[in-house]
C-alpha positions in Angstrom: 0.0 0.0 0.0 1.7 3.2 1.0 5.0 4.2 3.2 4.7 5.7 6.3 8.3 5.9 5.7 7.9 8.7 3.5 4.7 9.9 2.3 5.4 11.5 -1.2 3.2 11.7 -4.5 5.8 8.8 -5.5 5.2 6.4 -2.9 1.2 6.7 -3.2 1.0 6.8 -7.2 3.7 3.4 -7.2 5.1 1.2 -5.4 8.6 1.8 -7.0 11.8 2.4 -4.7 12.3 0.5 -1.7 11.4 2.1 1.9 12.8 -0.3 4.2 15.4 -3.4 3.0 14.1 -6.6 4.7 17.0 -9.2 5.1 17.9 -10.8 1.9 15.2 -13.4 0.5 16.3 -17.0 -0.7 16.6 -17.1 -3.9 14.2 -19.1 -4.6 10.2 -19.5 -3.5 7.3 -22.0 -4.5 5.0 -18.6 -4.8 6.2 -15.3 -5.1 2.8 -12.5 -4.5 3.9 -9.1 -5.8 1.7 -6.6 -3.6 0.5 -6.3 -0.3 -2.2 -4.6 -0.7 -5.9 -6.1 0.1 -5.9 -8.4 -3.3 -2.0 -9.5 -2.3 -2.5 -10.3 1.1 -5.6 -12.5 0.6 -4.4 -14.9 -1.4 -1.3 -15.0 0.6 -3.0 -15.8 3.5 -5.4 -18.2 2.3 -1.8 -20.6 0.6 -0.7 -20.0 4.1 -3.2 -21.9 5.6 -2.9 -25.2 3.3 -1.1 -28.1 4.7 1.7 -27.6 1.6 3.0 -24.6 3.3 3.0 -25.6 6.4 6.4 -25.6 8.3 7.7 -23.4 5.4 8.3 -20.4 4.7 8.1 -20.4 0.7 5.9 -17.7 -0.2 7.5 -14.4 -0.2 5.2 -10.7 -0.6 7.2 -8.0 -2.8 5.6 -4.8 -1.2 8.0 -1.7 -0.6 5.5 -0.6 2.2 5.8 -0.5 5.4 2.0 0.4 6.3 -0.9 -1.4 5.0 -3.5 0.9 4.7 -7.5 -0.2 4.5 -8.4 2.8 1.7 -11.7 2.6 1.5 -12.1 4.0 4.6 -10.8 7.5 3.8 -13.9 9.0 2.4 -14.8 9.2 5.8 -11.6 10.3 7.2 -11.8 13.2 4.9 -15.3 14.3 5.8 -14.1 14.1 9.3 -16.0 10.9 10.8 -13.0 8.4 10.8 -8.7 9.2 11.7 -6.3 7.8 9.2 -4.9 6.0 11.8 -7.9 3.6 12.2 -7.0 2.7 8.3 -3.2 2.0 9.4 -1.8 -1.1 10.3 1.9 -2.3 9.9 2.8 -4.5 7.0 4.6 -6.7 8.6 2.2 -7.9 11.2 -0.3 -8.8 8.4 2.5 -11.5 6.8 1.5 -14.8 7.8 4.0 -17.0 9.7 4.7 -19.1 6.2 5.4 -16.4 4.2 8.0 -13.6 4.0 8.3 -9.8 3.4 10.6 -7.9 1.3 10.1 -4.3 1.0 11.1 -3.5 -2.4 9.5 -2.5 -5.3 9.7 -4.7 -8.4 11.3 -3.3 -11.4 10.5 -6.1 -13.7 9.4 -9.6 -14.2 10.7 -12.3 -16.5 8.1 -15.0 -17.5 10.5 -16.8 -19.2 13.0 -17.1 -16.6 10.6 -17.3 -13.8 12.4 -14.5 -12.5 11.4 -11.3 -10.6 14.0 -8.4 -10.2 13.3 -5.9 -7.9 15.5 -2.4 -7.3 18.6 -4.8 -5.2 17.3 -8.7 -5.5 16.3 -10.9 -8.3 14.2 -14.0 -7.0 13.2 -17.3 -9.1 9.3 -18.5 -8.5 7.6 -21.6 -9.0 4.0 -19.5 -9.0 3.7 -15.9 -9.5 0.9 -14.0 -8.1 1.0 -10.1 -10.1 -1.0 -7.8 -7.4 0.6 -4.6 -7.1 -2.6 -2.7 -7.3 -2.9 0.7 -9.2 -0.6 3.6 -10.1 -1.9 7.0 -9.2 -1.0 9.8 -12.0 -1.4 12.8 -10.5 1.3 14.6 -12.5 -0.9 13.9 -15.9 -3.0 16.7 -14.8 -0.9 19.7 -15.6 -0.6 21.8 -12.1 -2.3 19.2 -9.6 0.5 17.7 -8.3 2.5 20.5 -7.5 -0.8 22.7 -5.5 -2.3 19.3 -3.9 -2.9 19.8 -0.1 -2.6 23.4 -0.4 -4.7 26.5 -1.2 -8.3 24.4 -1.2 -6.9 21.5 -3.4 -7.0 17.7 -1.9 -7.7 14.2 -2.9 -9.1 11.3 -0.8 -6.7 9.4 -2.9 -3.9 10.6 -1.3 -2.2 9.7 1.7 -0.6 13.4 1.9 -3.7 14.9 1.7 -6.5 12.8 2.9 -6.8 14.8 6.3 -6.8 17.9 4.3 -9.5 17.1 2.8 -11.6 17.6 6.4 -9.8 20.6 7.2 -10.0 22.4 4.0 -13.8 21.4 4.4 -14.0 22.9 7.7 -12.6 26.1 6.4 -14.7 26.8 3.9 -16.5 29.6 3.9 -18.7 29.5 0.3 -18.3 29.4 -3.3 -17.1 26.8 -5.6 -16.8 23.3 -4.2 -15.5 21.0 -7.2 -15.6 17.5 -7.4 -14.0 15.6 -10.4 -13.4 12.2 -11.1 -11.4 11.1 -14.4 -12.3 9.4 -17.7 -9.4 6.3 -16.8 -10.5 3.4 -14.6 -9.7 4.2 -11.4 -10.3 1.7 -8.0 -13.2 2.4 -5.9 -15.3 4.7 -8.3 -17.5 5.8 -6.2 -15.3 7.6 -3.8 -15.0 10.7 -5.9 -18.8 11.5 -5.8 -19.1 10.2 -2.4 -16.9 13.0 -0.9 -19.4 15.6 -2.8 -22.6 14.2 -0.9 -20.2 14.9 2.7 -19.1 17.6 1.7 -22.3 19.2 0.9 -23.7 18.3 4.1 -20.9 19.6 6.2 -22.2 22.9 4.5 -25.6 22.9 5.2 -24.6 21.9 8.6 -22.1 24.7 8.5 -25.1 27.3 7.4 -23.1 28.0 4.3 -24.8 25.9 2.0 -26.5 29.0 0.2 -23.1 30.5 -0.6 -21.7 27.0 -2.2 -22.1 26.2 -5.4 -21.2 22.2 -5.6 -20.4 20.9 -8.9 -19.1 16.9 -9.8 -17.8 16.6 -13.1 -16.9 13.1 -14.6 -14.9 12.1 -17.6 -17.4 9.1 -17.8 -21.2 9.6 -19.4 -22.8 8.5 -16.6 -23.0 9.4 -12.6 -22.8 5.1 -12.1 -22.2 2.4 -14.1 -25.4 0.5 -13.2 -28.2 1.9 -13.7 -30.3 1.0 -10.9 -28.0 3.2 -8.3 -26.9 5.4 -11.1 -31.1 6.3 -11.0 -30.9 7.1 -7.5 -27.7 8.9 -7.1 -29.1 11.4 -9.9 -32.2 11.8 -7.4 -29.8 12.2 -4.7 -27.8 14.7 -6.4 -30.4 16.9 -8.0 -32.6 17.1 -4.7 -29.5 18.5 -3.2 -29.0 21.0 -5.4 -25.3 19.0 -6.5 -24.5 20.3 -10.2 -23.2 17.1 -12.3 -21.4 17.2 -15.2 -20.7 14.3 -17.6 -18.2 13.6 -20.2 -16.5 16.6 -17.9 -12.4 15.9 -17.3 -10.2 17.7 -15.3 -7.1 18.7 -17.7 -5.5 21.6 -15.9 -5.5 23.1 -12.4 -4.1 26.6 -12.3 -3.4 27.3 -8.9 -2.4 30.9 -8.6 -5.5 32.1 -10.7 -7.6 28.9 -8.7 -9.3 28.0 -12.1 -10.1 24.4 -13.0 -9.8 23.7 -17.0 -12.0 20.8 -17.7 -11.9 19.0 -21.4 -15.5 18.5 -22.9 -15.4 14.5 -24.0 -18.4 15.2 -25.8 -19.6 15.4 -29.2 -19.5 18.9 -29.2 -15.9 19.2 -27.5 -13.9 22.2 -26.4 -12.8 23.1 -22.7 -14.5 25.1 -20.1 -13.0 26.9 -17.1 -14.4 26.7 -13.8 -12.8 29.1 -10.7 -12.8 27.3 -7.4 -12.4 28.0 -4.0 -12.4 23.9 -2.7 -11.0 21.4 -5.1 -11.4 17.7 -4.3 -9.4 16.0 -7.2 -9.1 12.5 -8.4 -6.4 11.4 -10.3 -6.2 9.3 -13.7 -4.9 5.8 -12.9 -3.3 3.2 -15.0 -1.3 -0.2 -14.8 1.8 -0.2 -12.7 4.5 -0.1 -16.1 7.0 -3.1 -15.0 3.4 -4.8 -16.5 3.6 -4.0 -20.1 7.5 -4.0 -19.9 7.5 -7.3 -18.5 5.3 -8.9 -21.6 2.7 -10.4 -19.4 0.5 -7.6 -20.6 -2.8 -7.3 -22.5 -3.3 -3.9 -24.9 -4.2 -1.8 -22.2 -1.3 -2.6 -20.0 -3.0 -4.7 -17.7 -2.4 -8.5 -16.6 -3.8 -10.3 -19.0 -5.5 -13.4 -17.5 -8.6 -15.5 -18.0 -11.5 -13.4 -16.3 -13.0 -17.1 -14.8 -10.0 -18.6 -13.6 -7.5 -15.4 -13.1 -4.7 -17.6 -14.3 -2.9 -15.6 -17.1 -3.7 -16.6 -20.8 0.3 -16.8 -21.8 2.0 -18.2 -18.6 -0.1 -20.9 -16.7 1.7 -20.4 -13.3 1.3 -16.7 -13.4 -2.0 -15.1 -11.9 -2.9 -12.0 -11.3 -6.1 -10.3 -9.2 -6.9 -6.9 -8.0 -6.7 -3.8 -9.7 -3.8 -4.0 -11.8 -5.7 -7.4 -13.4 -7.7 -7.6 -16.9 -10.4 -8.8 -14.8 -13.0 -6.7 -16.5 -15.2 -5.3 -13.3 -15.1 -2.5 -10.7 -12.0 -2.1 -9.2 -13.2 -2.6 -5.0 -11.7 -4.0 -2.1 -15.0 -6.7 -2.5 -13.9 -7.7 -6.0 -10.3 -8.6 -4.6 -11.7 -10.7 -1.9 -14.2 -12.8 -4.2 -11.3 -13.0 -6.7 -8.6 -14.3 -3.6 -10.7 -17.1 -3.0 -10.6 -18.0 -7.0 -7.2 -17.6 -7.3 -6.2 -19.2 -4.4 -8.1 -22.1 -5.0 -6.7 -22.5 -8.4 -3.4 -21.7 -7.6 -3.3 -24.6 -5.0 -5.0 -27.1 -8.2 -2.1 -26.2 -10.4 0.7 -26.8 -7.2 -1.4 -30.2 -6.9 -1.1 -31.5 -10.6 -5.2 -30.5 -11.2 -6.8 -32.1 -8.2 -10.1 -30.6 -7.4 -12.9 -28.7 -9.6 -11.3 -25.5 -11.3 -12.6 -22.2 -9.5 -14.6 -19.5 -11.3 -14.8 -15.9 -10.6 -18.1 -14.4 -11.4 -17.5 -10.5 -11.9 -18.8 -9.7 -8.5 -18.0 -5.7 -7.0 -19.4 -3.7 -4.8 -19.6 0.3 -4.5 -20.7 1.7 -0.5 -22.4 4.8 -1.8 -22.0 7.2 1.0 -24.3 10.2 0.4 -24.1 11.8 4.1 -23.9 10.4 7.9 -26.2 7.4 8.6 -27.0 7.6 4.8 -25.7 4.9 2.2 -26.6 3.6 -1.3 -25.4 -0.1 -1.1 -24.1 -1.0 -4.5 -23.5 -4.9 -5.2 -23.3 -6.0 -8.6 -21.3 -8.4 -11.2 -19.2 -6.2 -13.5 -19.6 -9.3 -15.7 -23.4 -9.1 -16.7 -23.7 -5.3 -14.9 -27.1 -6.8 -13.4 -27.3 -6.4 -9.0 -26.9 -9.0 -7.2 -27.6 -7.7 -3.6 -27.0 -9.7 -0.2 -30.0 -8.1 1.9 -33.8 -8.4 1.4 -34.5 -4.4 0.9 -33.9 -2.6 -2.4 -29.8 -1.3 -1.9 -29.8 1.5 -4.3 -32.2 3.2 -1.4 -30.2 5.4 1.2 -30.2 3.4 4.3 -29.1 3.8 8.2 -28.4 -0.5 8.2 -26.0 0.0 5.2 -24.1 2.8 6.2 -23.3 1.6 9.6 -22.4 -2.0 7.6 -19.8 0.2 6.1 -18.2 2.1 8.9 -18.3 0.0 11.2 -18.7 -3.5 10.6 -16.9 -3.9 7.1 -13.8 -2.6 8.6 -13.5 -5.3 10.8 -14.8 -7.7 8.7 -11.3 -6.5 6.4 -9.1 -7.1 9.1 -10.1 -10.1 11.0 -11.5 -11.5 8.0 -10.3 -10.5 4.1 -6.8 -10.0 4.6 -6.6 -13.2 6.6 -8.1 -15.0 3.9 -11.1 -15.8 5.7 -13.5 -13.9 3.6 -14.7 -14.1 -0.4 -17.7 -11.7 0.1 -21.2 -12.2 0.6 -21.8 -15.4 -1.9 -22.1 -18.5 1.2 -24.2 -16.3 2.9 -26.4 -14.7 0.5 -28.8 -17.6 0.5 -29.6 -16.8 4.0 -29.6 -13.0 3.8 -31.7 -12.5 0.5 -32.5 -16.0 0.3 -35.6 -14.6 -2.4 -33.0 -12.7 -4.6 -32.3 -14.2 -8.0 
């Protein structure tokens, strides 16, 4: 995830130079898992646990990081109802017993060789698990980088700037409030939306909220991909006097005039230019690049595996999960744990010559859609079919009290004692109980 070590735009956009040396590796490992981010740790833990690895220690996590962080938690740390530090644990104390932890950052892989090189070791692997999650690219928007966390200008993305986000919030005292979210896929796409719902409470709460304009803008042509929440959060946002703008991408922040140049994706094109006084950006996001250099990548850059099996369609004993995968759904903390327990499973078939059915991965993501306190838009779906498929017996894309509080307090735990332990592969055993009516 991201260093404590240092927290720079580098260390939170890749996981490239290494923060902390751990003591030299062996050279070689049954599985190497590079990533130890939600996706990473998962599977790791859930190989740990099989009798083959037992008494070893022959898996070994590439992760320069020497903080885990659980992300999706710092929507609410930036409205103010969370502290980074209760998304914070260390890295090492999530590793289990049979595996390793070398903080570096990998620098390339060779399939051929089943090789990995990072920036000071070069380690051979039986099985490769690719998981090094998504690369931030803040600097592709001319003058973000350089202004963020200062003068109004914050991401939720952003380690450096996450708590800004609150106080910058707090300090507001009317006019623009600007919300953008880019045309890339980016992980957990709801976020930049759900800050604009907090946000504009805190306002109203603040009795400010008739001097603040509040404006979203999105690079995509909708407010949500599916269109039964994507119905409601249009209900949401127009009842609340939120301004959205489609096919709307941030391409320039000038900070010392504190304008906002958006490009019009549109038929009709051109640019527009929007002054701000609060500007929540979030970045455009691609593939970590050791991915396409390596040649284990599809056209777009990412791992190119099977979207059933998550084994890669080139090199059987290379898989790959998470966000920097082909896998073509939402990008979500609950798509990396139903895709660990696929890739685990079938990782562990291959290690034992086939034995046991082959595992399948059916698409499924889900979006918590927070649109204020005690108010949440539950979004379950498969990014396979795009139809819902919804663990609880209410209709989810209605703001509820139950799903909110599932979110802040409940899922986080779940994460900890449950997902990154390899305990958990979402909702799917027990969905037949909870919404035993749903299709």
């Amino acid at each position: 995830m991201i260093s404590s070590a240092s927290r720079s735009l580098s260390a939170v956009s890749r996981r490239g130079l290494a923060v902390v040396a751990a003591a030299r590796p062996a050279q070689q490992y049954k599985v190497v898992v590079i990533g130890g981010g939600s996706a990473g740790l998962a599977v790791t833990a859930r190989l740990a646990r099989d009798p083959l690895f037992h008494g070893k220690k022959d898996i070994l996590v590439i992760d320069p990081s020497a903080k885990h962080y659980y992300q999706p938690l710092w929507t609410f740390v930036g409205a103010g109802l969370k502290t980074l530090a209760d998304s914070e644990k260390n890295m090492k104390d999530l590793i289990p017993q049979q595996a390793e932890l070398l903080q570096e950052g990998v620098a390339k892989v060779d399939p051929s060789r089943n090789t990995v090189f990072t920036n000071g070791s070069e380690i051979k692997y039986d099985y490769l698990v690719v998981a090094p999650g998504i690369k931030l690219d803040f600097e592709k928007i001319p003058g973000l980088k350089e202004t963020l966390g200062f003068n109004g200008v914050t991401s939720n993305y952003a380690i450096e700037s996450v708590e800004k986000t609150h106080e910058f919030l707090k300090a507001f005292k009317g006019g623009n409030a600007i919300f953008t979210q880019p045309a890339t896929p980016i992980k957990c796409a709801g976020a930049p939306q759900k800050i604009a719902y907090l946000a504009e409470e805190i306002f109203r709460n603040a009795g400010i909220r008739d001097k603040s304009n509040v404006q979203f803008h999105s690079g995509m042509g909708k407010i949500f991909a599916i269109d039964k929440y994507a119905n409601e959060l249009t209900k949401v946002a127009s009842s609340r006097n939120i301004s959205v703008n489609l096919l709307s991408n941030l391409a320039e922040v000038r900070a010392d005039r504190k304008e906002a140049v958006f490009k019009n994706l549109g038929p009709q094109g051109g640019e527009s230019i929007v002054k701000y006084d609060f500007l929540h950006a979030t970045p455009p996001m691609s593939p970590p690049t050791f991915i396409r250099e390596s040649g284990i990548a599809n056209a777009d850059g990412w791992v190119d595996v099977n979207k059933d099996t998550t084994q890669h369609n080139k090199y059987p004993n290379i898989f790959s999960l998470g966000d920097a995968s082909s896998l073509p759904t939402s990008k979500t903390a609950a798509a990396a744990a139903a895709q660990s327990a696929v890739t685990g499973d079938n990782l562990l078939r291959s290690l034992k010559a086939g034995a046991g059915a082959e595992s399948t991965y059916d698409g499924y993501t889900s979006c918590p859609l927070i649109t204020g306190k005690g108010k949440l838009i539950l979004a379950e779906f498969s990014g396979y079919t795009g139809q819902p498929t919804e663990s609880f017996p209410f209709n989810q894309a209605k703001e509820s009290a139950f799903s909110y509080y599932l979110t802040s307090d409940f899922i986080p735990s779940l994460y900890w004692n449950g997902q990154v332990k390899g305990l958990w592969n979402g909702p799917v055993n027990i969905r037949k109980f909870t919404n035993p009516f749903s299709s």
